[in-house]
Backbone as JSON, one array per atom type, in Angstrom:
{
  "sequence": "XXXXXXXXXXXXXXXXXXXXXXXXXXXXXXXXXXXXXXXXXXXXXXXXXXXXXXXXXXXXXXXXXXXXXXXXXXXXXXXXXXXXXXXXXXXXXXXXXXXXXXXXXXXXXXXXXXXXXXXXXXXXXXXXXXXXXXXXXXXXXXXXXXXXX",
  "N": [[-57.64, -76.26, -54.55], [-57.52, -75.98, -57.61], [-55.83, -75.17, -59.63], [-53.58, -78.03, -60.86], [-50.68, -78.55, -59.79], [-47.46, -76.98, -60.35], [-44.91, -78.43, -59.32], [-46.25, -81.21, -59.44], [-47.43, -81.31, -62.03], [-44.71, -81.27, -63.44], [-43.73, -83.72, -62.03], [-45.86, -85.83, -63.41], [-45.28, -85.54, -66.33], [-42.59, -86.33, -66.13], [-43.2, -88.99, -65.09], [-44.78, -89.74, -67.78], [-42.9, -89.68, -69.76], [-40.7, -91.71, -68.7], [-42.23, -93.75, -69.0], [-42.84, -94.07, -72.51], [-40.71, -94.24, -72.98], [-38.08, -94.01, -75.14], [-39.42, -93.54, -77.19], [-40.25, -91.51, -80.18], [-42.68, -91.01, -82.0], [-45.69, -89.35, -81.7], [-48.03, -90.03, -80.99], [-47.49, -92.17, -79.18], [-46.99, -90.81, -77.31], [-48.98, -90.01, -76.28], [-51.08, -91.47, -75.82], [-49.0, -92.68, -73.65], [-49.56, -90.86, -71.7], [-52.28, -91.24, -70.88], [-52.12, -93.61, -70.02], [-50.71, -94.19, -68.48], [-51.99, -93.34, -65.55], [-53.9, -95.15, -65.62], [-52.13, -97.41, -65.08], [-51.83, -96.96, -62.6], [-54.3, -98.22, -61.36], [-54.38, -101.1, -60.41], [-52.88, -100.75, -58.11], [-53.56, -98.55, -56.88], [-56.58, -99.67, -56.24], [-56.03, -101.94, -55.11], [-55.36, -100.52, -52.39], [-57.08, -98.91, -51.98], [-59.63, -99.75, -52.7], [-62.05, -100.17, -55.28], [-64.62, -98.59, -55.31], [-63.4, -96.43, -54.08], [-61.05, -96.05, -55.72], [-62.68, -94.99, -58.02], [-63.78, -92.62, -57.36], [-61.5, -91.51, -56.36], [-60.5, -91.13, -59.07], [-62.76, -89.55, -60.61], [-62.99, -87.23, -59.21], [-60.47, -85.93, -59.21], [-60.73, -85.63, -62.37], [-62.94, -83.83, -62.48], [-61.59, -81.95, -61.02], [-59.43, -81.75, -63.32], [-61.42, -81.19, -65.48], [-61.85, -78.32, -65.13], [-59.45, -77.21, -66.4], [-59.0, -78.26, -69.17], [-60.68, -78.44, -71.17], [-61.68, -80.36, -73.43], [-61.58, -82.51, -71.65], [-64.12, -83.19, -70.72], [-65.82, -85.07, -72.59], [-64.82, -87.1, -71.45], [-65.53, -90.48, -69.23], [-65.9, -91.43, -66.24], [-65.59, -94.74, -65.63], [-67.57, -97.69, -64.06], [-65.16, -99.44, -63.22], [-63.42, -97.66, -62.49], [-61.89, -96.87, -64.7], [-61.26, -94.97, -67.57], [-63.28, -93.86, -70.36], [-64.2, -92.37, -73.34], [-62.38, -90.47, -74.53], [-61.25, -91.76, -76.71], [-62.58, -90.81, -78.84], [-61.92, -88.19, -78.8], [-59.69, -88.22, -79.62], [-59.81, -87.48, -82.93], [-60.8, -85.2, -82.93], [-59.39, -83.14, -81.49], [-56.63, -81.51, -80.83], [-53.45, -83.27, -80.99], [-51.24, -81.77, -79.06], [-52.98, -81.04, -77.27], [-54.54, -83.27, -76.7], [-52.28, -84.73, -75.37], [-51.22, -82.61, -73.11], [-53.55, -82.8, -72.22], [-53.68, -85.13, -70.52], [-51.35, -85.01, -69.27], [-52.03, -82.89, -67.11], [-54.25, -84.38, -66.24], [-53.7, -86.85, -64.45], [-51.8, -85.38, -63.25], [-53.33, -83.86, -61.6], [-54.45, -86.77, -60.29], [-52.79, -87.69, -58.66], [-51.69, -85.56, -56.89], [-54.16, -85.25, -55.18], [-53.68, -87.97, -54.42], [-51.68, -87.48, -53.1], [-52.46, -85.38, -50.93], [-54.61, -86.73, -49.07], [-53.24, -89.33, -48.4], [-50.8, -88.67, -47.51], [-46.77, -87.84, -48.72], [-45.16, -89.85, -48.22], [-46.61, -92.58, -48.05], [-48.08, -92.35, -51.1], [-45.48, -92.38, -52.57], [-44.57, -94.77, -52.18], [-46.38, -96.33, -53.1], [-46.26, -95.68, -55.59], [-43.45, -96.88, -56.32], [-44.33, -99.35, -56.2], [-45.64, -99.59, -58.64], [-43.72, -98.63, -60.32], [-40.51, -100.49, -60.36], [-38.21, -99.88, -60.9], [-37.9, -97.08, -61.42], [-36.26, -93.74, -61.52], [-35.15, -92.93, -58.73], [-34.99, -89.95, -58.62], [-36.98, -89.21, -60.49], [-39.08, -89.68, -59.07], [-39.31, -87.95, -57.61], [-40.97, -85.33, -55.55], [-40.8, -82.86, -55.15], [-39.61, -81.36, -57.58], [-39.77, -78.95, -59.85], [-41.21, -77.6, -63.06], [-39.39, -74.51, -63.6], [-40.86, -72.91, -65.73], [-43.48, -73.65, -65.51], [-44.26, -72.68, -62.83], [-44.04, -69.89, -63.12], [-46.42, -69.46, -64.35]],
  "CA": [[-56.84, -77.0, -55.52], [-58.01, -75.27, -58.63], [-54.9, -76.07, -60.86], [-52.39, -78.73, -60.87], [-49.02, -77.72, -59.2], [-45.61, -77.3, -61.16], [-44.65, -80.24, -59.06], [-47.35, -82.62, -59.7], [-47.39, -81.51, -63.14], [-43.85, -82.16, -63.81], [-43.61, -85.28, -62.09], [-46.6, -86.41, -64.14], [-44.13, -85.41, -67.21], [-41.71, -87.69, -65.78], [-43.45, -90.74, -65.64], [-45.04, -89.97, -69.24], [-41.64, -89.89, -70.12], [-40.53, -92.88, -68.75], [-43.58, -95.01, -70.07], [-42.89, -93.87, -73.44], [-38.93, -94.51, -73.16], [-37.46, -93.33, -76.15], [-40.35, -93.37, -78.53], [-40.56, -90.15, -80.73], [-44.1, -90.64, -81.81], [-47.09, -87.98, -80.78], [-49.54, -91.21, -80.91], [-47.14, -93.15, -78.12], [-46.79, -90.64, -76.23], [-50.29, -89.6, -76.05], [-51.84, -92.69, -75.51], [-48.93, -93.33, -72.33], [-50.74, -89.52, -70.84], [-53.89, -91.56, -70.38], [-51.7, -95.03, -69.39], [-49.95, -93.77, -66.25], [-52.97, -92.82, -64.79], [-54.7, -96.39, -66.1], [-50.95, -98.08, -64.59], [-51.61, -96.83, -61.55], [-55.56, -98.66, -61.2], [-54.06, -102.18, -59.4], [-52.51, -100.58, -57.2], [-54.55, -98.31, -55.93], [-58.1, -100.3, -56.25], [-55.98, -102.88, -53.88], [-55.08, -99.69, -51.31], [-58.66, -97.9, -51.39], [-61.37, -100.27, -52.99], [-62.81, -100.07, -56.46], [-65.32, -97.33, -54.92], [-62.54, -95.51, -53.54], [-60.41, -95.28, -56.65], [-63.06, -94.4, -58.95], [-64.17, -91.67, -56.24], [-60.09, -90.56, -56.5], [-60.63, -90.63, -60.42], [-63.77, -89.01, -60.58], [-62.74, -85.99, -58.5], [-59.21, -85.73, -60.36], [-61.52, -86.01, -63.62], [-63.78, -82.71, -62.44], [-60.6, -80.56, -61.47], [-58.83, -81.45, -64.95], [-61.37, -80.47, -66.06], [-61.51, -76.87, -65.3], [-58.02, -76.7, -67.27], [-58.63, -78.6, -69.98], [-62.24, -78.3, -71.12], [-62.08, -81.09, -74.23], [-61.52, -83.98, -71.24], [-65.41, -82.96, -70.44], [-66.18, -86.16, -73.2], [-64.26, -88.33, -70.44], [-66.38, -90.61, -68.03], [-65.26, -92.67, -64.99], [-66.28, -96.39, -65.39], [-67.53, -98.33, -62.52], [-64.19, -99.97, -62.69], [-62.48, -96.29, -62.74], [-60.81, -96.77, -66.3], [-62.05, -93.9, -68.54], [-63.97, -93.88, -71.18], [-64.52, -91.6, -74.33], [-61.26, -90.19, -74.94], [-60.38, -92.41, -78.01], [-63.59, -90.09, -79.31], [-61.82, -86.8, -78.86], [-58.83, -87.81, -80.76], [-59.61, -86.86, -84.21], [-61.2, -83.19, -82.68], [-58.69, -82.37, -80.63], [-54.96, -81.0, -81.19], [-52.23, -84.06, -80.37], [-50.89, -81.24, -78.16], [-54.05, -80.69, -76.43], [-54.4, -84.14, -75.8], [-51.03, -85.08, -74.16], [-51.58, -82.06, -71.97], [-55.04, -83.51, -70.93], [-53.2, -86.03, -69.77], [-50.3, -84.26, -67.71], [-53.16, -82.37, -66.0], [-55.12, -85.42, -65.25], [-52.6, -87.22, -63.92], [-51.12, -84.15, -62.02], [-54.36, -83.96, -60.12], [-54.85, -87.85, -59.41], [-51.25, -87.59, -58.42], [-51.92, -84.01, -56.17], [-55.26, -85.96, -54.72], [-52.87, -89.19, -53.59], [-50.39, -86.58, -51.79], [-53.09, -84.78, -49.97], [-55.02, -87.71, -49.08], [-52.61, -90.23, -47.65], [-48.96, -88.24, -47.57], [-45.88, -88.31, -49.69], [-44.8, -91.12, -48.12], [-47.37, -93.62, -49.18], [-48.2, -91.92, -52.43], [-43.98, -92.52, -53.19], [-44.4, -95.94, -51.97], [-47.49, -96.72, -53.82], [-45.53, -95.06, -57.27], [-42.58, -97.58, -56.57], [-44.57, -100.25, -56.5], [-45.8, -99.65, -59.77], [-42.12, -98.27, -61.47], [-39.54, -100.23, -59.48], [-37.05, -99.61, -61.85], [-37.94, -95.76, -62.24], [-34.89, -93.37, -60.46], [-35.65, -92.23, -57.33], [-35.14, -88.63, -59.16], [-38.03, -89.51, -61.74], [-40.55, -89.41, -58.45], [-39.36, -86.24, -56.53], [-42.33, -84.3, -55.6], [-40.03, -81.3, -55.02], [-39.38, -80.6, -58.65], [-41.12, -78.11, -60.85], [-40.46, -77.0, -64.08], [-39.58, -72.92, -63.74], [-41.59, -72.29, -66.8], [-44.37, -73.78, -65.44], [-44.43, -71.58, -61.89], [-44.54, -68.41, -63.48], [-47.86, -69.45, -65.24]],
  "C": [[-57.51, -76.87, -56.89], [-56.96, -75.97, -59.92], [-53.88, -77.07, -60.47], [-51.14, -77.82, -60.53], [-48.21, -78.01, -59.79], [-45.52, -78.44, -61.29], [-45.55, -81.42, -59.85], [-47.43, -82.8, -61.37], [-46.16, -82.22, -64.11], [-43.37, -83.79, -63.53], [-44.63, -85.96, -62.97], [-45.6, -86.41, -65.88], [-43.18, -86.58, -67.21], [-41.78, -89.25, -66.14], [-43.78, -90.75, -67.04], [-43.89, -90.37, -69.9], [-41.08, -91.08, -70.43], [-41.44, -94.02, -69.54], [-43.44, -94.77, -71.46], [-41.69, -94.02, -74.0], [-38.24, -93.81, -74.02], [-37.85, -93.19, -77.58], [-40.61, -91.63, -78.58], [-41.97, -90.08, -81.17], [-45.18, -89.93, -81.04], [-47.61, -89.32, -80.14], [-48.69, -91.98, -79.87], [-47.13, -92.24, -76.82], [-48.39, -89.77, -75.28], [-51.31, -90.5, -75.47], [-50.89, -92.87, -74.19], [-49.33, -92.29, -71.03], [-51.31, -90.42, -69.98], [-53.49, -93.14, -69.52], [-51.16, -95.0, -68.36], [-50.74, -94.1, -65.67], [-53.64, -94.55, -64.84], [-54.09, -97.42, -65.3], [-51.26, -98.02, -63.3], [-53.26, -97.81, -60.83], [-55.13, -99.9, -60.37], [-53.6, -101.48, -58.11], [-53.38, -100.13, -56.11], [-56.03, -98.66, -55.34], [-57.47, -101.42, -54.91], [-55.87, -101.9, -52.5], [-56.63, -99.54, -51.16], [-59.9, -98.68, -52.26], [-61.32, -99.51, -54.61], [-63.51, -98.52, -56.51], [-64.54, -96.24, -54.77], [-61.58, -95.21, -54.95], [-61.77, -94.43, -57.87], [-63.79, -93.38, -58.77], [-62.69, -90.47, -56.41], [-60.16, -90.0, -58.1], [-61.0, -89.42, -61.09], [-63.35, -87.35, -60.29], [-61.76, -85.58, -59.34], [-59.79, -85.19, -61.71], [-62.11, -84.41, -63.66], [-62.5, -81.88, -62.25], [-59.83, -80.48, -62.98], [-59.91, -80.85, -65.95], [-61.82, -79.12, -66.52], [-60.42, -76.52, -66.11], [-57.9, -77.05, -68.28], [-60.35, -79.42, -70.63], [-62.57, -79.46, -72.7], [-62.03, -82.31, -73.27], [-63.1, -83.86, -70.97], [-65.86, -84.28, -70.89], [-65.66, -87.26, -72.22], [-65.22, -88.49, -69.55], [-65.77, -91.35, -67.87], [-66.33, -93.7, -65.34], [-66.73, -96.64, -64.19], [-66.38, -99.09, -62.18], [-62.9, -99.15, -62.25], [-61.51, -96.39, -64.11], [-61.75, -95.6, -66.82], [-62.36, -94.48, -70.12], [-64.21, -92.55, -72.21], [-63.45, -90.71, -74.9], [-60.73, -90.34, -75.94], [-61.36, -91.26, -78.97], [-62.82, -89.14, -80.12], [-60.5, -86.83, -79.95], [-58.13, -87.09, -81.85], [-59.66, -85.42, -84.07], [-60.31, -82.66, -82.22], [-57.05, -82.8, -80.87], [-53.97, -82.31, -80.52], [-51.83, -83.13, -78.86], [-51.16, -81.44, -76.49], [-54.27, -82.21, -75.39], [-53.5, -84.83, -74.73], [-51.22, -83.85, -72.93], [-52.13, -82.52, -70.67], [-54.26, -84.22, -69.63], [-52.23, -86.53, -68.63], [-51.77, -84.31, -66.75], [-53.76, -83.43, -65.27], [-54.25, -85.84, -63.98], [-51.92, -86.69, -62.79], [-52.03, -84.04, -61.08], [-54.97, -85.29, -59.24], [-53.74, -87.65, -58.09], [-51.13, -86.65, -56.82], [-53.15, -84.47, -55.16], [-54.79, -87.04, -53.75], [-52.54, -88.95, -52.59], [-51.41, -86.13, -50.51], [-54.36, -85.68, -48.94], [-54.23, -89.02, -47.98], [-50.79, -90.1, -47.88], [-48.12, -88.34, -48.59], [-45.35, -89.75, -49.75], [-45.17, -92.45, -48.86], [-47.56, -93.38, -50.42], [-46.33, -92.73, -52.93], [-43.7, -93.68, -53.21], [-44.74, -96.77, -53.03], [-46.96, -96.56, -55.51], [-43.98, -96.32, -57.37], [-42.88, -98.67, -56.92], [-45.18, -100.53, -57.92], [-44.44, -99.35, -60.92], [-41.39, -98.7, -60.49], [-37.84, -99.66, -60.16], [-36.86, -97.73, -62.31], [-36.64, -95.16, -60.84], [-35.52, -92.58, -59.8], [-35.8, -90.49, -57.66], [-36.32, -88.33, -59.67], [-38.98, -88.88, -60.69], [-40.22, -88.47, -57.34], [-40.01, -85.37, -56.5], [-41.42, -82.54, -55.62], [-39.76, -80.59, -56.05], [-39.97, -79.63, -59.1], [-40.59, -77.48, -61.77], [-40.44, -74.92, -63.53], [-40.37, -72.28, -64.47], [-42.95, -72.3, -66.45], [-45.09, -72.9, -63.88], [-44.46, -70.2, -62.18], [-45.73, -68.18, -64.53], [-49.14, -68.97, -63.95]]
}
């Protein structure tokens, strides 16, 4: 599991999406990258322990970042929230950073699935968006553009 998958990447897309609703701003939608991933911390700290999410983080944290070599300044807390990110800001491209933040995301996300199924993972994602459309969290998607990378 080297890179993030289509799938995982686009559904990570998705939710950014949603969390960001219909704000056009870089700076909202950059900051809700890093808030998905942050959204998802109750949940899963009540499924797998404190230890255990910031163990899921952590790991997620080292494959992103083979792909995306400015999250390097990112460290896992002991509570698994990240840290140092607000840093990279100014250095690093808006672009670059919303990326980061697919990628991350795509590999906590890709980590969940392989880990404890679609099932729970889809469960675990409702209970945090109940309001998101059952379309939003279809692992099956993938952008085309992004499979011929």
């Amino acid at each position: 599991m080297s890179r993030a998958t289509p799938q995982m990447r686009d559904l990570s897309r998705r939710l950014i999406a949603y969390e960001t609703g219909k704000s056009k701003t870089s700076g909202a939608k950059i900051s809700a990258a890093f808030h998905v991933s942050e959204k998802l911390r109750p949940q899963l700290t009540t499924f797998m322990g404190s230890v255990g999410f910031r163990a899921l983080v952590s790991r997620a944290l080292a494959l992103a970042n083979a792909e995306v070599p400015w999250l390097r300044v990112a460290q896992v807390k002991a509570d698994g929230s990240l840290q140092g990110l607000s840093e990279s800001e100014a250095q690093v491209d808006p672009k670059e950073i919303f990326e980061g933040g697919v990628v991350l995301l795509a590999h906590l996300l890709g980590l969940l699935v392989a880990f404890i199924g679609e099932n729970l993972t889809l469960g675990l994602m409702r209970e945090v968006w109940p309001k998101i459309s059952p379309n939003d969290l279809d692992f099956s998607k993938g952008d085309q553009n992004e499979k011929n990378k």
